[in-house]
Jmol script that loads the backbone (N, CA, C; Angstrom):
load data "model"
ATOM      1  N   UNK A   1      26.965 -13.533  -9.775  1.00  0.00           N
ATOM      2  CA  UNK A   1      25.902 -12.871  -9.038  1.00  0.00           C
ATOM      3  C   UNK A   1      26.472 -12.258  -7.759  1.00  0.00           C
ATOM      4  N   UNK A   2      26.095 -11.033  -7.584  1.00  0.00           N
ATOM      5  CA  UNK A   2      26.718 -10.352  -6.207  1.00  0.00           C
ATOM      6  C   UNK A   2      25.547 -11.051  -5.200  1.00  0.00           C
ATOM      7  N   UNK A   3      26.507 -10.846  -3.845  1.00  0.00           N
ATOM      8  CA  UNK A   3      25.653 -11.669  -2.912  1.00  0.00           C
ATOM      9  C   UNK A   3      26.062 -10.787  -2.229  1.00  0.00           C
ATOM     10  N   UNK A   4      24.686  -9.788  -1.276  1.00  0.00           N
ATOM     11  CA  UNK A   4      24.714  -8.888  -0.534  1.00  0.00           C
ATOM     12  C   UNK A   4      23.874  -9.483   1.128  1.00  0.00           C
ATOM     13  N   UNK A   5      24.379  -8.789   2.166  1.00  0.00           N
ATOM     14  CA  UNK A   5      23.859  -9.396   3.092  1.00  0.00           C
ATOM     15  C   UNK A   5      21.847  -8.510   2.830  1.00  0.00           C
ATOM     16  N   UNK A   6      21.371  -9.263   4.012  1.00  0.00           N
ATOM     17  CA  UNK A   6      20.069  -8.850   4.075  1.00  0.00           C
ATOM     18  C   UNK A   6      19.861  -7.470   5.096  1.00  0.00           C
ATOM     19  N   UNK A   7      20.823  -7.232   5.593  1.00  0.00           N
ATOM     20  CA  UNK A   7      21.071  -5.985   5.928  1.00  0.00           C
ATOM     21  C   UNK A   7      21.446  -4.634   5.406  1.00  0.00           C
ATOM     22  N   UNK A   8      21.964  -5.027   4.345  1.00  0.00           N
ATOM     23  CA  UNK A   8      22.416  -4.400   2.912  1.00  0.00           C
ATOM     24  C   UNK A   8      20.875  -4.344   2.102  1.00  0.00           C
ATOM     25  N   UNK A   9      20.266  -5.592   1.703  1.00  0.00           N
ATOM     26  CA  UNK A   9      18.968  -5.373   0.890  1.00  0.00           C
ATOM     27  C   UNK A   9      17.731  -4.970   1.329  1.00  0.00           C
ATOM     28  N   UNK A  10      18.049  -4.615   2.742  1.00  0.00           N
ATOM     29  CA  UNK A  10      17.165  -4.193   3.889  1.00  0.00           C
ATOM     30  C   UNK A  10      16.749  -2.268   3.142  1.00  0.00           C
ATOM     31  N   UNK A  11      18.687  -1.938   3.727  1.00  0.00           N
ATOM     32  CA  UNK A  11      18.536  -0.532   3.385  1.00  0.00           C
ATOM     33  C   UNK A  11      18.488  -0.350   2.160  1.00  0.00           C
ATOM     34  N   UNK A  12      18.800  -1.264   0.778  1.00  0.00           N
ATOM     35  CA  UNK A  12      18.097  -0.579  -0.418  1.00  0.00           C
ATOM     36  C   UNK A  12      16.354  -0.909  -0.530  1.00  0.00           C
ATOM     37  N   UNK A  13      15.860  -1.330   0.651  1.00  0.00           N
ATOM     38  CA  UNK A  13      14.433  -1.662  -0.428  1.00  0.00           C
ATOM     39  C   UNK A  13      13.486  -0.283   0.540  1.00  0.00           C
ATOM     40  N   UNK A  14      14.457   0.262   1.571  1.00  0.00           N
ATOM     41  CA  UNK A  14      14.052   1.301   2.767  1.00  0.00           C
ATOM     42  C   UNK A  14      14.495   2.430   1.988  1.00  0.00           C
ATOM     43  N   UNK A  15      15.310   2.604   0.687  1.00  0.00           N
ATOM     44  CA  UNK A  15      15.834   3.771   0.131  1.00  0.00           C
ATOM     45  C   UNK A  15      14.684   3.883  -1.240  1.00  0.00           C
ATOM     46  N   UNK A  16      14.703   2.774  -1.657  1.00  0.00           N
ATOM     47  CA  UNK A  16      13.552   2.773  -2.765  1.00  0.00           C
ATOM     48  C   UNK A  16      12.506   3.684  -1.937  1.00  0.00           C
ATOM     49  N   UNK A  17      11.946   2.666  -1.046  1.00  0.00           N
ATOM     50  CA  UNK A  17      10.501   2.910  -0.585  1.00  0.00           C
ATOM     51  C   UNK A  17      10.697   4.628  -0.085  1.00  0.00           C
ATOM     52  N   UNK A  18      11.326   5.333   0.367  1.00  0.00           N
ATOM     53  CA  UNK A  18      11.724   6.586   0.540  1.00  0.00           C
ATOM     54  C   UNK A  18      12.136   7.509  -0.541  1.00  0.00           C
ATOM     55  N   UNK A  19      12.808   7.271  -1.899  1.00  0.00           N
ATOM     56  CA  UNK A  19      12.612   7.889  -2.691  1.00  0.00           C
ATOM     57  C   UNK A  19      11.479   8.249  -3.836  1.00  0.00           C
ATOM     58  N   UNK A  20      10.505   6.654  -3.518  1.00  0.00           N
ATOM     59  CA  UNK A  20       9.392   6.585  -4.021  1.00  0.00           C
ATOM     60  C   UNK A  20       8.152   7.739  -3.398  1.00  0.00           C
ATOM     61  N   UNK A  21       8.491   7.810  -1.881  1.00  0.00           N
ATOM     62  CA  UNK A  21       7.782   8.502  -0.662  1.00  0.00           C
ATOM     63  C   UNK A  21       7.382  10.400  -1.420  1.00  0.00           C
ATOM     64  N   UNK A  22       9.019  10.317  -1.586  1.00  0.00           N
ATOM     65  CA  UNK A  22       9.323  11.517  -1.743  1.00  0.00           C
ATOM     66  C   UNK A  22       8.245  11.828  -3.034  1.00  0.00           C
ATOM     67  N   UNK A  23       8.909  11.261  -3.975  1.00  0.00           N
ATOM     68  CA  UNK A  23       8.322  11.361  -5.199  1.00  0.00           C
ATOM     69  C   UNK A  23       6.717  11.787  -5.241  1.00  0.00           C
ATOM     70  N   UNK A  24       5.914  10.959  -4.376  1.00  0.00           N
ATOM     71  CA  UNK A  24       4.566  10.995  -4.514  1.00  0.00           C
ATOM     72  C   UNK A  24       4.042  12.343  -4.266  1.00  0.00           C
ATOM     73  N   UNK A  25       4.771  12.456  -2.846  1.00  0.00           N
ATOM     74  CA  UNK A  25       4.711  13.708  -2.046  1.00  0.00           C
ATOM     75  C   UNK A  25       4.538  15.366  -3.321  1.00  0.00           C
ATOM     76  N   UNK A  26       5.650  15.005  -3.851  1.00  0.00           N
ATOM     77  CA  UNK A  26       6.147  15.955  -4.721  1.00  0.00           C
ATOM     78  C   UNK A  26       5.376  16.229  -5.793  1.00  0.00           C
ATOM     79  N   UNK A  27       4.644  15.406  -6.415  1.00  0.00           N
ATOM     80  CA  UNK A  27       3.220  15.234  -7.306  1.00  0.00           C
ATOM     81  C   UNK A  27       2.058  15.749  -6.497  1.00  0.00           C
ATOM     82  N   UNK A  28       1.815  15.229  -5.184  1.00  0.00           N
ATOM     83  CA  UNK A  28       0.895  15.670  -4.823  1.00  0.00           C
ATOM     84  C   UNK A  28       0.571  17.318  -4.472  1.00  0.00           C
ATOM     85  N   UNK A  29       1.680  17.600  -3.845  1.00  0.00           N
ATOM     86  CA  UNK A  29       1.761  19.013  -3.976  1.00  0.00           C
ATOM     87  C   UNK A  29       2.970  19.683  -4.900  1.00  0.00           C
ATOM     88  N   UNK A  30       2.686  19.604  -6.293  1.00  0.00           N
ATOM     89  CA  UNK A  30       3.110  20.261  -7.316  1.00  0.00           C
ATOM     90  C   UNK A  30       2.815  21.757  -7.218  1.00  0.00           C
ATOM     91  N   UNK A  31       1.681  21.818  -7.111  1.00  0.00           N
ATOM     92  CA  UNK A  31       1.176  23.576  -6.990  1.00  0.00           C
ATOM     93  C   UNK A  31       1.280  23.994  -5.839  1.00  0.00           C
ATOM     94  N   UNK A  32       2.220  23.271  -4.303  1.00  0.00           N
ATOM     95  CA  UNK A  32       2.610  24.231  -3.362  1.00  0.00           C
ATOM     96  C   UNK A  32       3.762  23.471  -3.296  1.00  0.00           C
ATOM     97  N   UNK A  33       4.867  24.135  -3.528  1.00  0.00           N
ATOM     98  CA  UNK A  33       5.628  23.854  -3.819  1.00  0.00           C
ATOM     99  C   UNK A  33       6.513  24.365  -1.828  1.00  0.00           C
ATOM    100  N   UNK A  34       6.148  25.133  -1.501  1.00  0.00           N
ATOM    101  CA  UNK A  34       6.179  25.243   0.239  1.00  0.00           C
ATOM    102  C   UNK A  34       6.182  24.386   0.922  1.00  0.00           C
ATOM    103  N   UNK A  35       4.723  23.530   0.489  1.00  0.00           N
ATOM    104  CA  UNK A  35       4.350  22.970   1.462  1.00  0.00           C
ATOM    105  C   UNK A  35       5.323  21.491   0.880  1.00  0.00           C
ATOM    106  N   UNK A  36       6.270  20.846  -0.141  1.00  0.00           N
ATOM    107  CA  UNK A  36       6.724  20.279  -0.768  1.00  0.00           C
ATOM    108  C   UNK A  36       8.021  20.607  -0.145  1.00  0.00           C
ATOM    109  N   UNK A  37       8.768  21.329   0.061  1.00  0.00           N
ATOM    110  CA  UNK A  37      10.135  21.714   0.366  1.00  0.00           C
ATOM    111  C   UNK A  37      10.222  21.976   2.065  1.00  0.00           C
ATOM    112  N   UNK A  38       8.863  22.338   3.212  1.00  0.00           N
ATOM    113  CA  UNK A  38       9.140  21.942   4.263  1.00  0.00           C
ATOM    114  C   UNK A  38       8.850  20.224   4.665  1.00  0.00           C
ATOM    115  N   UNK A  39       8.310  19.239   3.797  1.00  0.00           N
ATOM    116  CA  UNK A  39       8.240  17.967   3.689  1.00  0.00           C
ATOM    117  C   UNK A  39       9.587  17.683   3.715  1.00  0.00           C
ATOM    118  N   UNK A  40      10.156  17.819   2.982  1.00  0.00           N
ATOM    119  CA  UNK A  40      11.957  17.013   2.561  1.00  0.00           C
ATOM    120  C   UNK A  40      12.762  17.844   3.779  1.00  0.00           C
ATOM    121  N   UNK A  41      12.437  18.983   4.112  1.00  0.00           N
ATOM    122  CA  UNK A  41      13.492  19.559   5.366  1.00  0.00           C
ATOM    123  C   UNK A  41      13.256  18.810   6.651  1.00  0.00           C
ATOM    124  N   UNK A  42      12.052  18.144   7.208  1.00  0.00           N
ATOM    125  CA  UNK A  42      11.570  17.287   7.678  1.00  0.00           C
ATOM    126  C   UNK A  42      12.120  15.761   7.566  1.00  0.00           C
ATOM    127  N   UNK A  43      11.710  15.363   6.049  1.00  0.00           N
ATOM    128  CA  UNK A  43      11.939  14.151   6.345  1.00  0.00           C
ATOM    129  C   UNK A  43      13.813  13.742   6.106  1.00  0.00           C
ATOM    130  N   UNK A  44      14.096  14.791   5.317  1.00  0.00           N
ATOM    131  CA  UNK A  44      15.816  14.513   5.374  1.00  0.00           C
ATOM    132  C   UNK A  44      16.499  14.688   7.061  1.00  0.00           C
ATOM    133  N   UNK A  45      16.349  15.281   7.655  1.00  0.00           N
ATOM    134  CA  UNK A  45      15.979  15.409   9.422  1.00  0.00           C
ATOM    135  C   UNK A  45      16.012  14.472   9.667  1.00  0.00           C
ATOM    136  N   UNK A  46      14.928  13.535   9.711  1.00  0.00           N
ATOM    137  CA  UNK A  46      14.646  12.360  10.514  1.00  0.00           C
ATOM    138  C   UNK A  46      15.889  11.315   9.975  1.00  0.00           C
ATOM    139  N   UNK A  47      15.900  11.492   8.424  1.00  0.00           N
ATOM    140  CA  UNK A  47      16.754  10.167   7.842  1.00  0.00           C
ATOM    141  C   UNK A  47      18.322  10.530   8.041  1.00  0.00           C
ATOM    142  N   UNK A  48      18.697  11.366   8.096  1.00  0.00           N
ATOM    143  CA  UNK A  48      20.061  11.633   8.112  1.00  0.00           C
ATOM    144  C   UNK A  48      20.414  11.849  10.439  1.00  0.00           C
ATOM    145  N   UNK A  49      19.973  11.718  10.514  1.00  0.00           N
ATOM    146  CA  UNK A  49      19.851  11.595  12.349  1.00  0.00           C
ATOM    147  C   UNK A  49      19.991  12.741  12.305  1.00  0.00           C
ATOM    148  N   UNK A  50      19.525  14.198  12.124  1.00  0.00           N
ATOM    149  CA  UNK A  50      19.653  15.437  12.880  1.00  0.00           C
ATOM    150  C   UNK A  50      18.867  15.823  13.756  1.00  0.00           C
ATOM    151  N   UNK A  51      18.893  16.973  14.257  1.00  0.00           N
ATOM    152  CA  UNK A  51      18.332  17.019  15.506  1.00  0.00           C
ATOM    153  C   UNK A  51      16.319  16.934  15.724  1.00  0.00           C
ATOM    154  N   UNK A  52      15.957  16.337  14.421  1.00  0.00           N
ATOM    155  CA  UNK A  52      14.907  16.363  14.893  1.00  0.00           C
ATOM    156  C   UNK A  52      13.614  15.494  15.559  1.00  0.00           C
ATOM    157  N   UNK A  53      13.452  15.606  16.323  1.00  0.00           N
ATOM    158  CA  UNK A  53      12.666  14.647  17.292  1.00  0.00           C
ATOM    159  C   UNK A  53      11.621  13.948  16.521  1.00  0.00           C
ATOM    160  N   UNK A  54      11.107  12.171  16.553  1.00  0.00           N
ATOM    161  CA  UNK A  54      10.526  11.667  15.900  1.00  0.00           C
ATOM    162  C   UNK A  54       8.871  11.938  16.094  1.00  0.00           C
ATOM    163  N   UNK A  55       8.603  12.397  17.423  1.00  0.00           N
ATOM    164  CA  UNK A  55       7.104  13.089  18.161  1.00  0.00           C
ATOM    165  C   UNK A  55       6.887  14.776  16.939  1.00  0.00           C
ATOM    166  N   UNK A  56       8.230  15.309  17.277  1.00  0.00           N
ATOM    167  CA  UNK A  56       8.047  16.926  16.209  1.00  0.00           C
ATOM    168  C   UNK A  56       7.791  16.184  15.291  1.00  0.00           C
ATOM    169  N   UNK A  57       8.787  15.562  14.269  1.00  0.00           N
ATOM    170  CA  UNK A  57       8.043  15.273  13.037  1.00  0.00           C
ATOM    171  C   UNK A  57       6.854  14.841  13.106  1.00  0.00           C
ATOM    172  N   UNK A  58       6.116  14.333  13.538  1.00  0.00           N
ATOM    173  CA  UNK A  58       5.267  13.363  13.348  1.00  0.00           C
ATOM    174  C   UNK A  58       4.584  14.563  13.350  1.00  0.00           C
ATOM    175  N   UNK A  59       4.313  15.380  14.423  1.00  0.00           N
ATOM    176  CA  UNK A  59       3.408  16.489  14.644  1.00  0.00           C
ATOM    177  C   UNK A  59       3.349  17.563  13.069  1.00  0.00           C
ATOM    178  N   UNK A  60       4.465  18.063  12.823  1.00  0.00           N
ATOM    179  CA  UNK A  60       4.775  18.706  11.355  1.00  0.00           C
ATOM    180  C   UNK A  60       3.890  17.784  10.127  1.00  0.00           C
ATOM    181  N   UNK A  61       4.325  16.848  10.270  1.00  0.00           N
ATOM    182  CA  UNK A  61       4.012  15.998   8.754  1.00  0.00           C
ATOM    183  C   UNK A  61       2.458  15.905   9.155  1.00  0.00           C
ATOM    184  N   UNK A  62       1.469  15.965   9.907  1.00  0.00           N
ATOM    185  CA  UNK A  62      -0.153  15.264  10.057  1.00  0.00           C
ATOM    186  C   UNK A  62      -0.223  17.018  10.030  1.00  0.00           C
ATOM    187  N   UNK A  63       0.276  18.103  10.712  1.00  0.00           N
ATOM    188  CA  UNK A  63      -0.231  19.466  10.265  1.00  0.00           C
ATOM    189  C   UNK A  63      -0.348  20.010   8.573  1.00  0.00           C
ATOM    190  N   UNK A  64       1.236  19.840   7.932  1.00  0.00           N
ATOM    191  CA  UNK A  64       1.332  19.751   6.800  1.00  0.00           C
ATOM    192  C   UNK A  64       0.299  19.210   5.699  1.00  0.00           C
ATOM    193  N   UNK A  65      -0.095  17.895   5.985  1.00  0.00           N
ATOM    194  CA  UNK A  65      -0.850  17.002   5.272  1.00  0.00           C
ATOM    195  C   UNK A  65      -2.057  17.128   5.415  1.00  0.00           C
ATOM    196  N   UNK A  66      -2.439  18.155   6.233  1.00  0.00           N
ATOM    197  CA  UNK A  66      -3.978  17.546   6.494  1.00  0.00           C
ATOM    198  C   UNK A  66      -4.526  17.670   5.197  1.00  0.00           C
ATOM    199  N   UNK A  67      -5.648  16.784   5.652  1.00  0.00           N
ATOM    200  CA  UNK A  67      -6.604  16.562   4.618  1.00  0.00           C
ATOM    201  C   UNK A  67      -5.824  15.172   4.154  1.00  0.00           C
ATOM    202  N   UNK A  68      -4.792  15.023   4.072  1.00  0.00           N
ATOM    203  CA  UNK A  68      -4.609  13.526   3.533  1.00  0.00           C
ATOM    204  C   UNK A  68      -3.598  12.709   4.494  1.00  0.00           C
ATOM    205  N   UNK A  69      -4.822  12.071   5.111  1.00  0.00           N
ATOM    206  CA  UNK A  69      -4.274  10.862   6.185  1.00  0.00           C
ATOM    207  C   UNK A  69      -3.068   9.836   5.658  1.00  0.00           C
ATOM    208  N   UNK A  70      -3.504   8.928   4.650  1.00  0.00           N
ATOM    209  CA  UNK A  70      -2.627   8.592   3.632  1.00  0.00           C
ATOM    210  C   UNK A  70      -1.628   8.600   3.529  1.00  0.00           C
ATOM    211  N   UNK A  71      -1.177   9.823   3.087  1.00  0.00           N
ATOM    212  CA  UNK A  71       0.481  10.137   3.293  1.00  0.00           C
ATOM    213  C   UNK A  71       0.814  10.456   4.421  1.00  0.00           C
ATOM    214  N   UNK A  72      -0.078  10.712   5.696  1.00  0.00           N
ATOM    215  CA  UNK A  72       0.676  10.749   7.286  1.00  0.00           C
ATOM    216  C   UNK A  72       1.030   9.676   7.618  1.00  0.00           C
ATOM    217  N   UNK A  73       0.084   8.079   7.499  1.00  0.00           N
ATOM    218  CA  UNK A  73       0.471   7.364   7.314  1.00  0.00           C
ATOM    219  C   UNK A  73       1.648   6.263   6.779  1.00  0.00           C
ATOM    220  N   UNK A  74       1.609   6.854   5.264  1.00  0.00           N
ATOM    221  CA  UNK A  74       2.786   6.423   4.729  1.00  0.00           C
ATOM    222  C   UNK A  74       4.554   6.704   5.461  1.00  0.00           C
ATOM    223  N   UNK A  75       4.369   8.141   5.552  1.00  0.00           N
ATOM    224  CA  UNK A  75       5.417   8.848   6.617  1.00  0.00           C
ATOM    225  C   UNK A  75       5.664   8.114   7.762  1.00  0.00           C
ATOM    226  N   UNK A  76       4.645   7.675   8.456  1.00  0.00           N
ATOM    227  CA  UNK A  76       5.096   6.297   9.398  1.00  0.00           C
ATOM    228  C   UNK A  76       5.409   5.395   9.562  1.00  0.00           C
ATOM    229  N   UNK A  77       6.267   4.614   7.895  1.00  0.00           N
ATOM    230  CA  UNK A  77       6.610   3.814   7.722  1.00  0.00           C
ATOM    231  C   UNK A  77       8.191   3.926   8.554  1.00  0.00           C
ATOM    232  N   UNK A  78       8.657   5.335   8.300  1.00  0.00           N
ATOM    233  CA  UNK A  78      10.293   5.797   8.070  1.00  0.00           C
ATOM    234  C   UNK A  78      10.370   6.294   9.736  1.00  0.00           C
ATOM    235  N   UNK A  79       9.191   6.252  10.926  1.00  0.00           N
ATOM    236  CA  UNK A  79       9.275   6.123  12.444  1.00  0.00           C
ATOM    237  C   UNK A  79       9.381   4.761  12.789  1.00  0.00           C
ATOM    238  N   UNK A  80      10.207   5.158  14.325  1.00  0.00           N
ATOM    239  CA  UNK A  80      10.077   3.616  15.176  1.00  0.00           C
ATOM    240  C   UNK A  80       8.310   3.282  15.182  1.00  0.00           C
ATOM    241  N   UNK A  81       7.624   2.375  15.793  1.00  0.00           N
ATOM    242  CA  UNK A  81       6.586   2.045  15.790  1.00  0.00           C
ATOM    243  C   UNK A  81       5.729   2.842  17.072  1.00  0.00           C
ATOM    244  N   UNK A  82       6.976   3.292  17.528  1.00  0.00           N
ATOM    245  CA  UNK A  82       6.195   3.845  19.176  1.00  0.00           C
ATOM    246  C   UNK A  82       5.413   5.139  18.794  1.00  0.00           C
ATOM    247  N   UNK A  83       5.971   5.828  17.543  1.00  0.00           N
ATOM    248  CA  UNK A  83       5.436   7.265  16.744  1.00  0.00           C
ATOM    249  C   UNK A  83       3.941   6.822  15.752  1.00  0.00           C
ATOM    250  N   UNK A  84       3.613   5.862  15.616  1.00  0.00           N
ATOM    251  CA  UNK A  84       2.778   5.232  15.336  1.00  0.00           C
ATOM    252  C   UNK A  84       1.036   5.855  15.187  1.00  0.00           C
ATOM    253  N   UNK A  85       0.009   6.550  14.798  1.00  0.00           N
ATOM    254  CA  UNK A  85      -0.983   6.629  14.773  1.00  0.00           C
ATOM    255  C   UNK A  85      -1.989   5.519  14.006  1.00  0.00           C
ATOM    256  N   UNK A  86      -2.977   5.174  14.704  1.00  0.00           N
ATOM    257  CA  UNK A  86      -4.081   4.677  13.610  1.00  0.00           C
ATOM    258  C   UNK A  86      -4.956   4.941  12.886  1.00  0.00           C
ATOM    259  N   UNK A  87      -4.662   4.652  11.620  1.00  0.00           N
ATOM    260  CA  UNK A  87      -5.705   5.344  11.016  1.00  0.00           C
ATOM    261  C   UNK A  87      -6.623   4.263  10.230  1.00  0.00           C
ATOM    262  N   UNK A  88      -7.814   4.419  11.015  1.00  0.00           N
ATOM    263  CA  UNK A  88      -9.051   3.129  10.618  1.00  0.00           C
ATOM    264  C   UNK A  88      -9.232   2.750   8.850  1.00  0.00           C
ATOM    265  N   UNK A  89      -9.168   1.489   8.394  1.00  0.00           N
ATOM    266  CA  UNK A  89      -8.900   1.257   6.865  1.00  0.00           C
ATOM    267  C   UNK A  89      -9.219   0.008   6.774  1.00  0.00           C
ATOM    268  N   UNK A  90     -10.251  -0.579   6.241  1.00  0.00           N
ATOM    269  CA  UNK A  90     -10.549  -2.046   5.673  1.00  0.00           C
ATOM    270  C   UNK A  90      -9.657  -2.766   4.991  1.00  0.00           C
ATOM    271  N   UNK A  91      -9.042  -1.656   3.935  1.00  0.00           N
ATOM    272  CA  UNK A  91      -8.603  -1.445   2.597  1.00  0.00           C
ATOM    273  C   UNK A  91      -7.236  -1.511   3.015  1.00  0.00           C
ATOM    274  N   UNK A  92      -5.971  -2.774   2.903  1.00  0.00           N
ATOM    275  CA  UNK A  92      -4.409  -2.802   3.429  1.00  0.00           C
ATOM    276  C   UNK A  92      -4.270  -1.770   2.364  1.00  0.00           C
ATOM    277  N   UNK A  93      -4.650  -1.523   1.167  1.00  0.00           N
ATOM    278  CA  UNK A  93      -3.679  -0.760   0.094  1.00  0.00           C
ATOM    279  C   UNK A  93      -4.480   0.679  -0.147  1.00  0.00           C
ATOM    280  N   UNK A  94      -5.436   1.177   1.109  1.00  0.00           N
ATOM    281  CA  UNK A  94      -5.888   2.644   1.065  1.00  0.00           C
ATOM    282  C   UNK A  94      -4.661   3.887   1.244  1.00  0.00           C
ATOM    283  N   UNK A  95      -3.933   3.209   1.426  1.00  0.00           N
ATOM    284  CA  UNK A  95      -2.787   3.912   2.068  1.00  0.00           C
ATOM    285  C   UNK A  95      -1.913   4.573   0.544  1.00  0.00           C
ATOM    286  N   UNK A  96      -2.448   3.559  -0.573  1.00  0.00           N
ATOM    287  CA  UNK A  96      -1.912   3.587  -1.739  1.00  0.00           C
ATOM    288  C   UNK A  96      -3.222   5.430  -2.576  1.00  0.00           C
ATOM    289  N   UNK A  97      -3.958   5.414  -1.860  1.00  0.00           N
ATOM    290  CA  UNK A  97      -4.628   6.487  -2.763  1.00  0.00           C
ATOM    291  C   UNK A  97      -4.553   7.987  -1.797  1.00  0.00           C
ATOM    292  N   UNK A  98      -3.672   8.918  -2.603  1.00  0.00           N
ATOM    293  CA  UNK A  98      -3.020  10.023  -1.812  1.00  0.00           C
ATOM    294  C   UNK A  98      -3.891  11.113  -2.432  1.00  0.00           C
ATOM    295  N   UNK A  99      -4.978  10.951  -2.698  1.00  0.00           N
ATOM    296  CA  UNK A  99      -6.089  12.283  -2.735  1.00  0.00           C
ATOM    297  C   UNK A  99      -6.295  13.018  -1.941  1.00  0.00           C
ATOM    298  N   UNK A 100      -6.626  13.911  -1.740  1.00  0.00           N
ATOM    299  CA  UNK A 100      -7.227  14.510  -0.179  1.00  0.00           C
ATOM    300  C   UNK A 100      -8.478  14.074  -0.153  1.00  0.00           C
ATOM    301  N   UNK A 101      -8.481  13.791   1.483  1.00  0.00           N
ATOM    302  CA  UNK A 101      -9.731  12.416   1.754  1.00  0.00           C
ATOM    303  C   UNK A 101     -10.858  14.234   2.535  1.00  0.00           C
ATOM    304  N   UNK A 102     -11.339  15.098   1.940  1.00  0.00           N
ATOM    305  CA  UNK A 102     -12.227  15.765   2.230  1.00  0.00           C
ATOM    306  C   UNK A 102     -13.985  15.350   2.492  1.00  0.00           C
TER     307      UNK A 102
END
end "model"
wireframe off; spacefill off
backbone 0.3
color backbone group
């Protein structure tokens, strides 16, 4: 059995949860495929440390998304906590339904 530190199983369960991110994203807007390809120029930005500020993104990704809180949310998994918005939810796993909340 390989024995990896928890710093190691840290960043694969942060690479899952980010390629999963992507994925959803990419379903959800299948038919804008724009608004799908400035998402990943964004979020590859933030993940690879380039120059883009975690306040800009944040601002980009809730313009991008509107209409679905959800995935602005989700996107705030991959910020420090200080980038943080609330978004009011009874429901821990509302975060799981990426409809547009119209």
């Amino acid at each position: 059995m390989q024995n990896i530190s928890e710093k190691e199983r840290a960043l694969r369960e942060e690479l899952v949860m980010a390629v999963g991110y992507t994925n959803v994203v990419k379903c959800v807007f299948a038919d804008k495929r724009e608004v799908f390809l400035e998402f990943l120029e964004i979020f590859t930005g933030i993940r690879s440390g380039r120059n883009i500020k975690y306040a800009e993104a944040m601002l980009r990704v809730t313009e991008l998304f509107d209409g679905y809180p959800h995935l602005v949310k989700h996107f705030e998994r991959f910020l420090p906590p200080d980038y943080c918005r609330e978004i009011e939810t009874k429901d821990p796993f509302k975060w799981l339904d990426f409809r547009r909340s119209d």
